[in-house]
N, C-alpha and C positions, 0 to 999 in steps of 0.2 A: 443397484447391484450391491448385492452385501457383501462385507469382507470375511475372508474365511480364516477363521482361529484355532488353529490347534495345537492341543499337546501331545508335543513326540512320543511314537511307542520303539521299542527296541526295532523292531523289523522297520520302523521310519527311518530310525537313525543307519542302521546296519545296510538295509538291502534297496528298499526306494518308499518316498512319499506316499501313501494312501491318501489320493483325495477324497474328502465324503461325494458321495453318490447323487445328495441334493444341491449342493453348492455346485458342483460339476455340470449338474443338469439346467440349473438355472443361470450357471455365468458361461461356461463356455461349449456344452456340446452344440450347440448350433455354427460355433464357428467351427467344427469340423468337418462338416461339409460332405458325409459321405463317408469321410479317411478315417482311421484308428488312429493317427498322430496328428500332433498340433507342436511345433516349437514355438514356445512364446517366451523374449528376450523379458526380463522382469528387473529390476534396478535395485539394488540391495542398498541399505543404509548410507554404507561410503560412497554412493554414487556410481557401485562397479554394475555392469551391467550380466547379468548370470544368463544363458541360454538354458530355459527349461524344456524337457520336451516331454508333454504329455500324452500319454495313448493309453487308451481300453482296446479291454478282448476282441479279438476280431469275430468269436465264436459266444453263443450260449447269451440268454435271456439281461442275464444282468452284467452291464459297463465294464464293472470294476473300475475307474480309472486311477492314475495315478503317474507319477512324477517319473521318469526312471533318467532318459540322459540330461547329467550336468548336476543331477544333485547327491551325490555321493562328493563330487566336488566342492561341493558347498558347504554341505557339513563336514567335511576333514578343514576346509579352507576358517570356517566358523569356529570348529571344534566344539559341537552340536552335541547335545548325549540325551538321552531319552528322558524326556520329565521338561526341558524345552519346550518354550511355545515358537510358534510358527503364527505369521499372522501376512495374509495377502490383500492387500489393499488397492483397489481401483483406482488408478489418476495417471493419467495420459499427460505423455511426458513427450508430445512429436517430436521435439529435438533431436531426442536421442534414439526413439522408437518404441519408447516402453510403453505399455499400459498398464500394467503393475509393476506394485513394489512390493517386498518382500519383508519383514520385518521378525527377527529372532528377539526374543527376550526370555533372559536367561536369569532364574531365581541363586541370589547369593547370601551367603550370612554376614554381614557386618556390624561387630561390636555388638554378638550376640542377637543383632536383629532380624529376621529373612527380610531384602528386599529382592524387588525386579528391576535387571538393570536391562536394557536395551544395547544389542551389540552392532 
């Protein structure tokens, strides 16, 4: 299962997640089973656990899917802005219930230099 990497656009940050179309199709539309939503709890860096809840179109040829409840929480709670990566990584966490985790990193300038620092 691959991990999925992206850099945030305005409409990521502002309104909900766009997940790509192929990563969607090869990690999770089979576990939706029919349904247009999926909540799947995902484990953020600090160990919080984030409730994401993903769904496509119920209508019309192509998915769309995408993120919409719990992640406008995340990015106010992260303070997320567009140019932000997003990186969702597979690893089954039964403990707690996860199977993903969620990973921001967030480019900064220090003493003139750009680095990426992970939040």
């Amino acid at each position: 299962m691959a991990n999925l990497r992206k850099t945030l656009s305005e409409t990521d940050v502002e309104v909900r997640f766009s997940v790509p179309s192929r990563w969607f199709r090869e990690n999770l539309y089979s576990r939706f089973g029919g349904n247009f939503v999926l909540d799947l709890p995902v484990k953020d860096r600090s160990g919080e656990v984030q409730s994401f809840r993903f769904s496509v179109r119920t209508k019309r040829k192509h998915l769309k899917p995408v993120i919409s409840r719990g992640w406008r929480k995340f990015v106010r709670a992260k303070g997320l802005k567009a140019g932000n990566k997003i990186v969702f990584v597979r690893e089954n966490d039964p403990e707690i219930g996860t199977e993903y985790t969620v990973d921001v990193i967030k480019e900064i300038r220090l003493f003139g230099t750009d680095i990426q620092g992970r939040v």
